[in-house]
KESE-746442 format. One record per residue (C-alpha): z, y, x; residue number from 1. Coordinates in pm, 1 decimal, padded with zeros to 6 digits, always signed. Example, Ala and Ser with C-alpha at 12.3 -4.5 7.8 and 13.67 -1.06 7.14 Angstrom:
BEGIN
+----------+----------+----------+-----+
:        z :        y :        x : num :
+----------+----------+----------+-----+
: +00780.0 : -00450.0 : +01230.0 :   1 :
: +00714.0 : -00106.0 : +01367.0 :   2 :
+----------+----------+----------+-----+
This chain:
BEGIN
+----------+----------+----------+-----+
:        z :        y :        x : num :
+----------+----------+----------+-----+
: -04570.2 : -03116.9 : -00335.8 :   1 :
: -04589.2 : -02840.4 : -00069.8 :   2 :
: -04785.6 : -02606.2 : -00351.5 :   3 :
: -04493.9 : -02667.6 : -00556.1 :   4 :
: -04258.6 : -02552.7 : -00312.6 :   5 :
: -04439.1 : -02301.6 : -00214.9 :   6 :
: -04470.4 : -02204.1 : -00604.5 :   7 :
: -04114.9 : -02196.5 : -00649.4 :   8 :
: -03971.4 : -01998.6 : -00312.5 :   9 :
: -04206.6 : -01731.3 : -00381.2 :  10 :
: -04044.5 : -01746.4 : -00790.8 :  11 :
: -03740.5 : -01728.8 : -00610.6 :  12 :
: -03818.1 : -01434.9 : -00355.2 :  13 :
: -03954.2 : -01240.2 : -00676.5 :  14 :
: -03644.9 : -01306.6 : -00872.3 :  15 :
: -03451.6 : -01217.6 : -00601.9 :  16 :
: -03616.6 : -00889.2 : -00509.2 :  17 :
: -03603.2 : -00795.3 : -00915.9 :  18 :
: -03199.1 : -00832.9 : -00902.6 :  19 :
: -03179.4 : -00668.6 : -00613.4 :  20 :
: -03328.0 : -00402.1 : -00739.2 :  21 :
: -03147.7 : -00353.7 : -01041.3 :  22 :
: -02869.8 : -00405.8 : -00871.5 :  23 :
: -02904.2 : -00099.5 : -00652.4 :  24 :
: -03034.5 : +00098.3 : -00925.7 :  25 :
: -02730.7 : +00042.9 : -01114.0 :  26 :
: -02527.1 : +00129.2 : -00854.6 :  27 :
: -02699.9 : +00468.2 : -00741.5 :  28 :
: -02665.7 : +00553.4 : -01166.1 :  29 :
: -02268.3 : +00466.7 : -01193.6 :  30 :
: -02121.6 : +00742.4 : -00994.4 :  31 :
: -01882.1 : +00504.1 : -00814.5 :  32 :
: -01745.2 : +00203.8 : -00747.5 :  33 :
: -01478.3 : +00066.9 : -00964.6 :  34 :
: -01087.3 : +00108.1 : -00855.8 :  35 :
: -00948.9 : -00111.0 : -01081.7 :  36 :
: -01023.7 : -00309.0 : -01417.0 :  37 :
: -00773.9 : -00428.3 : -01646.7 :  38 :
: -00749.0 : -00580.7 : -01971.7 :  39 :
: -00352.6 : -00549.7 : -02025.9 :  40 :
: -00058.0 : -00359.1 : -01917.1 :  41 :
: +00313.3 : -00421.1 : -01936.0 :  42 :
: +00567.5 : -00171.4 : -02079.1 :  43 :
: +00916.1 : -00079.0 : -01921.6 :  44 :
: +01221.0 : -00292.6 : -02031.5 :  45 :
: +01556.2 : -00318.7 : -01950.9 :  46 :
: +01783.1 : -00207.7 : -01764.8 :  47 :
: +01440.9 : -00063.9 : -01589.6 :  48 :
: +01443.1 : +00240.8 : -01787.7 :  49 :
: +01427.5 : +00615.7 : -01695.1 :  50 :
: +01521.3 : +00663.7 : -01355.3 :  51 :
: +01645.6 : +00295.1 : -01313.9 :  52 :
: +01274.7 : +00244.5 : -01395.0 :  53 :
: +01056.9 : +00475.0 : -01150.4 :  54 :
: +00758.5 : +00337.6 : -01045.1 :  55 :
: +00634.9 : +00528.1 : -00742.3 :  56 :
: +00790.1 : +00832.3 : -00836.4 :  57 :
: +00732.1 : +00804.8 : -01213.3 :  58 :
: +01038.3 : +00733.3 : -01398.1 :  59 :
: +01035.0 : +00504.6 : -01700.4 :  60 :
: +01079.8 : +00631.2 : -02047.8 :  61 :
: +01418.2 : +00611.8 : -02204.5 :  62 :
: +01417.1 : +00319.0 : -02378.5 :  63 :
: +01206.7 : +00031.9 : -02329.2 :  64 :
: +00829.7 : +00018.1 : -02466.3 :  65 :
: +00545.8 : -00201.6 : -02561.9 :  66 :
: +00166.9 : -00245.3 : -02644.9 :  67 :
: -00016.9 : -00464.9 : -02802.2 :  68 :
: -00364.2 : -00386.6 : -02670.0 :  69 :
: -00443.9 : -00194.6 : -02364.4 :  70 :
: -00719.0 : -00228.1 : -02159.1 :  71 :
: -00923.6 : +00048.6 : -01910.8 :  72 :
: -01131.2 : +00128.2 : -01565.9 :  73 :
: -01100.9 : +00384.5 : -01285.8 :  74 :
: -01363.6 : +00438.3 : -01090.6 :  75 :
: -01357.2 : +00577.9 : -00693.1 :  76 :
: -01500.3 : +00891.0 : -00816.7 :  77 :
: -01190.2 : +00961.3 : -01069.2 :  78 :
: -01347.7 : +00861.4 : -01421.5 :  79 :
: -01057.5 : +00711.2 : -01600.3 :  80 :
: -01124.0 : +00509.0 : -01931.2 :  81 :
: -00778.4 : +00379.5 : -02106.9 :  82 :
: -00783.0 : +00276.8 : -02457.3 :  83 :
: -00414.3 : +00123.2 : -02634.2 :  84 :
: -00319.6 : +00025.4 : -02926.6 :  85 :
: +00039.3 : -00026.0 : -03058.3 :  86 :
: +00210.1 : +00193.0 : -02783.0 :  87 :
: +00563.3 : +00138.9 : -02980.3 :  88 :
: +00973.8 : +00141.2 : -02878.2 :  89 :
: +01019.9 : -00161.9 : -02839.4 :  90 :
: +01091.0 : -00315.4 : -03165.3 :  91 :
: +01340.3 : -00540.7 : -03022.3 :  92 :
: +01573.5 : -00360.4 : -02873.6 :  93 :
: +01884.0 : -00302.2 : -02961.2 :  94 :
: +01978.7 : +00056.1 : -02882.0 :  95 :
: +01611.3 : +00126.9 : -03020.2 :  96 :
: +01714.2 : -00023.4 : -03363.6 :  97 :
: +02028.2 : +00119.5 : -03347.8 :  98 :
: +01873.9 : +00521.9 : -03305.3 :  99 :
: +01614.7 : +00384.0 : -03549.1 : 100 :
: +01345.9 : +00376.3 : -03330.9 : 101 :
: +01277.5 : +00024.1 : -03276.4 : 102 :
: +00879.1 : -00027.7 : -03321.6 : 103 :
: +00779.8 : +00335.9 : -03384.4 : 104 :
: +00547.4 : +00582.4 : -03166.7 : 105 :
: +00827.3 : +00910.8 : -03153.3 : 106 :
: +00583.5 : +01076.3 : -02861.5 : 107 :
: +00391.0 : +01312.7 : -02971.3 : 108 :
: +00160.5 : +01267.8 : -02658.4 : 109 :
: +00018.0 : +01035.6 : -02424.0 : 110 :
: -00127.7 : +01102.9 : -02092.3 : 111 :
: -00281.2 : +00869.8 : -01820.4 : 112 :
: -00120.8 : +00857.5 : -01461.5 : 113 :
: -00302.9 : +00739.0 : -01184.2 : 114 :
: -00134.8 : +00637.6 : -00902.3 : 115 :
: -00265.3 : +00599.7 : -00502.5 : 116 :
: -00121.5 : +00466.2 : -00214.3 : 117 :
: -00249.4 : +00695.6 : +00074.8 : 118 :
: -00221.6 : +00703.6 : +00432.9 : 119 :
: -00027.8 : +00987.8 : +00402.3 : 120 :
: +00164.7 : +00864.4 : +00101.7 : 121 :
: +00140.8 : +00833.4 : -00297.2 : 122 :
: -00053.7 : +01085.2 : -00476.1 : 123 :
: -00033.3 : +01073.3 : -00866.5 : 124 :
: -00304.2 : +01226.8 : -01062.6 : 125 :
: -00287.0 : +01291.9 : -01434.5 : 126 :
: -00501.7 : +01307.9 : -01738.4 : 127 :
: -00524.8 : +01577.5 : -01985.9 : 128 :
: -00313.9 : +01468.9 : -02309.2 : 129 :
: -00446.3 : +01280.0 : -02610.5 : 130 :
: -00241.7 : +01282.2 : -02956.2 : 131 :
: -00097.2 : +00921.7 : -02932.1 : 132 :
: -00004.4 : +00929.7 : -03368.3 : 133 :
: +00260.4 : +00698.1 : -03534.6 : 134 :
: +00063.1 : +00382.0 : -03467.3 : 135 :
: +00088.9 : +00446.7 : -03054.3 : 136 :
: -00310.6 : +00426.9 : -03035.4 : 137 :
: -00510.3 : +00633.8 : -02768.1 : 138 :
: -00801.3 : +00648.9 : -02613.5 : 139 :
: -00830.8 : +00826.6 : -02277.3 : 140 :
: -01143.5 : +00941.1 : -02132.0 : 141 :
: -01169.4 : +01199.2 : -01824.5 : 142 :
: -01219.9 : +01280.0 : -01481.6 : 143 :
: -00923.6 : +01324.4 : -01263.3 : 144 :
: -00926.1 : +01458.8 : -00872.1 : 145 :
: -00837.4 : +01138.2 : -00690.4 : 146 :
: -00766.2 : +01152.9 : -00325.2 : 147 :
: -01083.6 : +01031.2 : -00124.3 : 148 :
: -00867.0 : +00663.9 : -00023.9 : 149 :
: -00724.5 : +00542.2 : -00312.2 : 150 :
: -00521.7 : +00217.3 : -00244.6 : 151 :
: -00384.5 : -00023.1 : -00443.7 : 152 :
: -00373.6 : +00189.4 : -00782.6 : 153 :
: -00145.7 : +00183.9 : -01062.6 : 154 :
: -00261.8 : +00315.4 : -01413.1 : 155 :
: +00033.8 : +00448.7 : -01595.6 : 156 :
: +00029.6 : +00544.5 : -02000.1 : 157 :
: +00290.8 : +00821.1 : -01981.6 : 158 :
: +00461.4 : +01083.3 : -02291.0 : 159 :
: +00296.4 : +01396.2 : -02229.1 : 160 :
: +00593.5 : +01491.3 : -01969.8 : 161 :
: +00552.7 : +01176.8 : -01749.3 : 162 :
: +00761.8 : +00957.4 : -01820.4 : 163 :
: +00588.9 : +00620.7 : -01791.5 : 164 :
: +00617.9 : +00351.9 : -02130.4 : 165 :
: +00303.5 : +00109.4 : -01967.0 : 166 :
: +00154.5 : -00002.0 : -01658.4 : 167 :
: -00067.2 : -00231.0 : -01521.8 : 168 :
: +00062.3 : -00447.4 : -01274.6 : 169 :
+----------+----------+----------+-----+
């Protein structure tokens, strides 16, 4: 019984010593740790929109917006990946189908906005543009200068000006 035990802590040790090592040679290889993670993001609405709508100093867009997919990572050391698809006017509403607008992409351009809360206050960072096309799809990848203490972090889709349609939460 004891060989068995003995058997099986040393297994354990070994396995142990084999994660840990991976572990901290993944770490040394991904350039930082990870901000935030999301999987979805929610898109202005009413009466939040433009100014009504500003979001630590962002305002909303015009009218009100949704996605259907969205989903992205920051890490500490500013790499941004944001991917969404069916960035539209909302189709539903009703001064969007009025202006016939209502489920259509009219931005030319997305960008990512990354937002920190600082001890000195928020700092924004942007992205570089993308073409965001009539179908409101995007992917985003790029390195942005974020301050060295990033706190609690917003990720923004914006039009090319800045005028946030999506955010995570």
């Amino acid at each position: 019984m004891r060989s068995k035990f003995l058997a099986l802590t040393a297994a354990t040790v070994m396995a142990g010593t084999a994660i840990a090592l991976s572990s901290t040679a993944a770490n040394a290889d991904d350039g930082g740790h990870r901000l935030i993670r999301f999987d979805s993001m929610i898109g202005n609405a009413r009466p939040a929109v433009g100014a009504a709508g500003a979001v630590r100093g962002i305002n909303a867009g015009g009218l009100p917006w949704v996605v259907a997919e969205a989903e992205g990572e920051v890490r500490a050391d500013g790499r941004v990946k944001v991917e969404v698809e069916g960035l539209l006017i909302d189709p539903n509403d009703p001064a969007a189908i009025a202006r016939g607008l209502g489920g259509t992409n009219p931005a030319p351009t997305f960008k990512v906005i990354v937002s920190c809360k600082t001890p000195g206050g928020v700092v924004n960072v942007s992205t570089p543009e993308v073409a965001g096309g009539p179908t409101g799809t995007a992917e985003f990848e790029a390195k942005v200068a974020l301050p060295s203490m990033c706190g609690d972090p917003i990720v923004f889709v914006t039009s090319g000006a800045g005028a946030w349609f999506v955010r995570t939460a």
